[in-house]
Structure formats: structure tokens, C-alpha cells
One Martini backbone bead per residue (centre of mass of N, CA, C, O) as a GRO file, in nm:
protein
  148
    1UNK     BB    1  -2.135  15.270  -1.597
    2UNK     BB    2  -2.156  15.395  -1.866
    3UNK     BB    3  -1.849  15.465  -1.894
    4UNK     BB    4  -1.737  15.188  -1.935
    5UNK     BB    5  -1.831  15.048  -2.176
    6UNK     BB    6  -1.627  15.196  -2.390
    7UNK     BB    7  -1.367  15.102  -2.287
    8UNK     BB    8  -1.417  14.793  -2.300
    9UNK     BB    9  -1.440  14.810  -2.619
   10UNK     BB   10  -1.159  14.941  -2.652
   11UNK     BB   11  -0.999  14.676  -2.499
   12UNK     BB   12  -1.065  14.448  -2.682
   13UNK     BB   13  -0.819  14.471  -2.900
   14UNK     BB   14  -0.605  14.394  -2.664
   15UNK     BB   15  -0.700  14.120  -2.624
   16UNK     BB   16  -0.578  13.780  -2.706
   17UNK     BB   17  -0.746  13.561  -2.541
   18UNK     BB   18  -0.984  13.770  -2.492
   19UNK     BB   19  -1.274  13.664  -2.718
   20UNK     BB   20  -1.494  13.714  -2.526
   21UNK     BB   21  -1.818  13.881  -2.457
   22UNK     BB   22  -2.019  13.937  -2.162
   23UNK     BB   23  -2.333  13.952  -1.976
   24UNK     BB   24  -2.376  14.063  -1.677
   25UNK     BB   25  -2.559  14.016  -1.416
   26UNK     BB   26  -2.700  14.017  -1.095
   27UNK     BB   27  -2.972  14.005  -0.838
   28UNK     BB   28  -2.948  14.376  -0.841
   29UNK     BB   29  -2.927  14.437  -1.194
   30UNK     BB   30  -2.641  14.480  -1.223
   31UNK     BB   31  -2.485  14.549  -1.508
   32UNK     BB   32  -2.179  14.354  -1.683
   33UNK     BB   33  -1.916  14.360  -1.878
   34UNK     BB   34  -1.681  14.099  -2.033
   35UNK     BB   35  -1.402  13.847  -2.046
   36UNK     BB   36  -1.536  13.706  -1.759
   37UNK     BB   37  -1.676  13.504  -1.633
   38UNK     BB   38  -1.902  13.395  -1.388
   39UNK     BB   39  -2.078  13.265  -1.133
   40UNK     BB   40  -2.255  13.519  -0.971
   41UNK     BB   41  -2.350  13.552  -1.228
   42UNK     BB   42  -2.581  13.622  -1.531
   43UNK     BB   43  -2.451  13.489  -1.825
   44UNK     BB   44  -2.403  13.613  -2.149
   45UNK     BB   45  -2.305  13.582  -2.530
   46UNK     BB   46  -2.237  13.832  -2.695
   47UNK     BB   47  -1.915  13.746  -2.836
   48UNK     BB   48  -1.725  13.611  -3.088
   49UNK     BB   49  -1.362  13.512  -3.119
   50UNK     BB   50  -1.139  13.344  -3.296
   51UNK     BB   51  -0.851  13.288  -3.336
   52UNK     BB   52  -0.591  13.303  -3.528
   53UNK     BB   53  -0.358  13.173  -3.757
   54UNK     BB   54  -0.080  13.107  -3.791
   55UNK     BB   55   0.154  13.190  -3.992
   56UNK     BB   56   0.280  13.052  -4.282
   57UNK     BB   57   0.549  13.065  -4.482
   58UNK     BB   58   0.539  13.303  -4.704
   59UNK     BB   59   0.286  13.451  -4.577
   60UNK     BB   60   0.428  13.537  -4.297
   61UNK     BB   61   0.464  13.849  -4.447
   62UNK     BB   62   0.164  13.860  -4.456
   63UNK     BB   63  -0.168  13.904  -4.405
   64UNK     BB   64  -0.388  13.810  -4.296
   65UNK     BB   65  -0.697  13.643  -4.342
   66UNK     BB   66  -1.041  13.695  -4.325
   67UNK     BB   67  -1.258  13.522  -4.246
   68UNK     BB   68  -1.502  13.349  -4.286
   69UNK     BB   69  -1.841  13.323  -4.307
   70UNK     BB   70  -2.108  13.124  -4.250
   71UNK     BB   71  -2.365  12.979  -4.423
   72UNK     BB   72  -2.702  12.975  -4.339
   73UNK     BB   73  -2.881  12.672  -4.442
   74UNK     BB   74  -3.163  12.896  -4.436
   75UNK     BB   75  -3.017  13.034  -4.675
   76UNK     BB   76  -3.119  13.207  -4.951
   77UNK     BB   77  -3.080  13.136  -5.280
   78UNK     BB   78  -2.905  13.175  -5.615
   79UNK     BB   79  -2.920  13.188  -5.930
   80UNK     BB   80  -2.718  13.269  -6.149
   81UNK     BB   81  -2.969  13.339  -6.363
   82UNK     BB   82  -3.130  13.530  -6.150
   83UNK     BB   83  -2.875  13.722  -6.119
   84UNK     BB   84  -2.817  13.800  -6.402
   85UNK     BB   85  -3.149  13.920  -6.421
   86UNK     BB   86  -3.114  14.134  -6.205
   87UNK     BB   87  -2.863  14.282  -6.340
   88UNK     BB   88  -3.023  14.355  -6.595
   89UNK     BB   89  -3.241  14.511  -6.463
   90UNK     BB   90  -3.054  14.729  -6.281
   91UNK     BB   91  -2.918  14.850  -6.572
   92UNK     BB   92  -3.199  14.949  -6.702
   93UNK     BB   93  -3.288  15.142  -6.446
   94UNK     BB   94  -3.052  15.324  -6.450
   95UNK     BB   95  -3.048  15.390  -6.763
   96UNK     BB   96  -3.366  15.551  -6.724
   97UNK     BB   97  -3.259  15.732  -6.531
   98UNK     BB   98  -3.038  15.855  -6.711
   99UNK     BB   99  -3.203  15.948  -6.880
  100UNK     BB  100  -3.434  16.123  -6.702
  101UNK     BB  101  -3.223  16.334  -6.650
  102UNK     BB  102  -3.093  16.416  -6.898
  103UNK     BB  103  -3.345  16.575  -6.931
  104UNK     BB  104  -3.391  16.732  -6.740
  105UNK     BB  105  -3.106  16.916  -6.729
  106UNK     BB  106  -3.190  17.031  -6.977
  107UNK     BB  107  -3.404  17.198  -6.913
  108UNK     BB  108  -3.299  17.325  -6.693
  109UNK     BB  109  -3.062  17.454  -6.892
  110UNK     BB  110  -3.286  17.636  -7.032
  111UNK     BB  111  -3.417  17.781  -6.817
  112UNK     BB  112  -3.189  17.948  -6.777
  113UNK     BB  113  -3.158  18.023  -7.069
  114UNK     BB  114  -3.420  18.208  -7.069
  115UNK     BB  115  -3.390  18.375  -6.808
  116UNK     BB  116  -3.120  18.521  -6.802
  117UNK     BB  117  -3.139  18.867  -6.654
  118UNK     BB  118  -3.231  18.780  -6.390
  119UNK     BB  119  -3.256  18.809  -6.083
  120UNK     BB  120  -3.083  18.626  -5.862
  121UNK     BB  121  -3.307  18.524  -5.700
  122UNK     BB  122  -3.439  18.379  -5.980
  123UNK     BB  123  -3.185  18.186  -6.051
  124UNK     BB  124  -3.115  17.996  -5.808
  125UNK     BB  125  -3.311  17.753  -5.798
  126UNK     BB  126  -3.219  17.673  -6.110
  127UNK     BB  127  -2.942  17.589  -6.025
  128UNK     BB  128  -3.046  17.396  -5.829
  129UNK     BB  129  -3.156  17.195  -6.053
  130UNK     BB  130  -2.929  17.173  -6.212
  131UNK     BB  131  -2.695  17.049  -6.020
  132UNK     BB  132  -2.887  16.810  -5.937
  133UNK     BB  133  -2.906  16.676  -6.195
  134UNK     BB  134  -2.632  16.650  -6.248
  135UNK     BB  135  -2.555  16.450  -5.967
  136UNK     BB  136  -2.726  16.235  -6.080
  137UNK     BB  137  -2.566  16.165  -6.320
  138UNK     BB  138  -2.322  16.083  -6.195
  139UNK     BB  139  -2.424  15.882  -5.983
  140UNK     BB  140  -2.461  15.698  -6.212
  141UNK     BB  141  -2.259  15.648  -6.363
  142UNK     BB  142  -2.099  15.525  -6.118
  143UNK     BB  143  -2.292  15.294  -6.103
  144UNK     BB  144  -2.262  15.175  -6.364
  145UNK     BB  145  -1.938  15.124  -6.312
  146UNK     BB  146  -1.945  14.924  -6.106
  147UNK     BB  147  -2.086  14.708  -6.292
  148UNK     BB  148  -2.017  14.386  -6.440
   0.00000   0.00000   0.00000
């Protein structure tokens, strides 16, 4: 039964009528999912899917767009000025993450500088701190990049 799951899931997008999914019960407890309603057994509905509209007009060789999602109305709002000081706030803290890293690098690369020609078991973790610290650099630099 367990192994049934995943096929009706892999064959949900092959089917275009069949746009719902039930969870359906029987009296002896075994679940059964579906995108067929019974009487016989207590179905619950799993998911819905609206068909798409059919493309019109010049649009209609270029790929459909995905319908938006409705915001439900008693979902927390933020004002345009209030999410401005927050995207001010977010690049502010990159920007101190990224002075802080960039400053631990250096470090970091005196200190291997400083190790010279010790055994190699001994500058390894150095290079590996130095590594992490760059990498840090990087991803922010990209997540700063990222920001409008």
C-alpha cells in the first residue's frame, strides 16, 4: 500500500481532468488516495487545482502564466516605508558581517603567514580557517549583490 503512494503522486500531472486529490478512509482504516471521490468510504480533500485557462490570441504560442496565489486577508501587512527600513536594516548587517569577516581573513592569512614552514599538519587547520573566512566572504558579497 505504502508503495502505491508515490506512483498516484508521479501520475497526478498526467492526468487533466482529474484535478483533486482525496484522502479517503473505508470502516476496516485503510487509507486509500485518489482523485476519485467515493460514497463508500470518508474522503477528505488533499489538494485542488483549477485548470489552466486556455491561451487566446498572440499569447497563445508563448507558455501560460502561473496564476497567483490570493492573499488571505487576515495575512500581517508591512507599509512600503516600514519594509524600506527593514531592507536598510538587512543591508547594514551584511555590510558589518562582511567588514567582520574580511577582517578575521586577514588575520587568518597573517597567521599562516606568521606559521611559515611548519609541518604540514600544522598549517592545515590555518588554511582551513583561512578557506572558511573567504567563503564567508564570498556568500556575502553575493547576498549583498542580490539586495535591490
Amino acid at each position: 500500500m505504502k508503495s502505491l503512494l508515490p506512483c498516484l503522486f508521479l501520475l497526478l500531472p498526467l492526468t487533466a481532468a482529474a484535478n483533486t486529490l482525496y484522502k479517503c478512509t473505508d470502516e476496516s482504516g485503510v487509507v486509500l488516495y485518489t482523485n476519485q471521490k467515493t460514497t463508500k468510504k470518508a474522503c477528505t480533500v488533499l489538494s485542488y487545482q483549477s485548470m489552466p485557462a486556455a491561451p487566446t490570441g498572440a499569447a497563445a504560442g508563448s507558455k501560460p502564466r502561473p496564476t497567483a496565489m490570493a492573499t488571505p486577508a487576515d495575512f500581517p501587512r508591512v507599509s512600503g516605508s516600514e519594509q524600506k527600513a527593514r531592507d536598510s536594516d538587512r543591508r547594514a548587517i551584511l555590510d558589518r558581517e562582511l567588514a567582520t569577516e574580511l577582517q578575521h581573513a586577514d588575520k587568518a592569512r597573517k597567521a599562516l603567514q606568521d606559521a611559515g614552514n611548519q609541518a604540514p599538519d600544522r598549517l592545515q587547520p590555518l588554511r582551513d580557517t583561512l578557506a572558511l573566512h573567504e567563503r564567508n566572504v564570498e556568500s556575502l558579497k553575493k547576498e549583498l549583490g542580490n539586495l535591490r
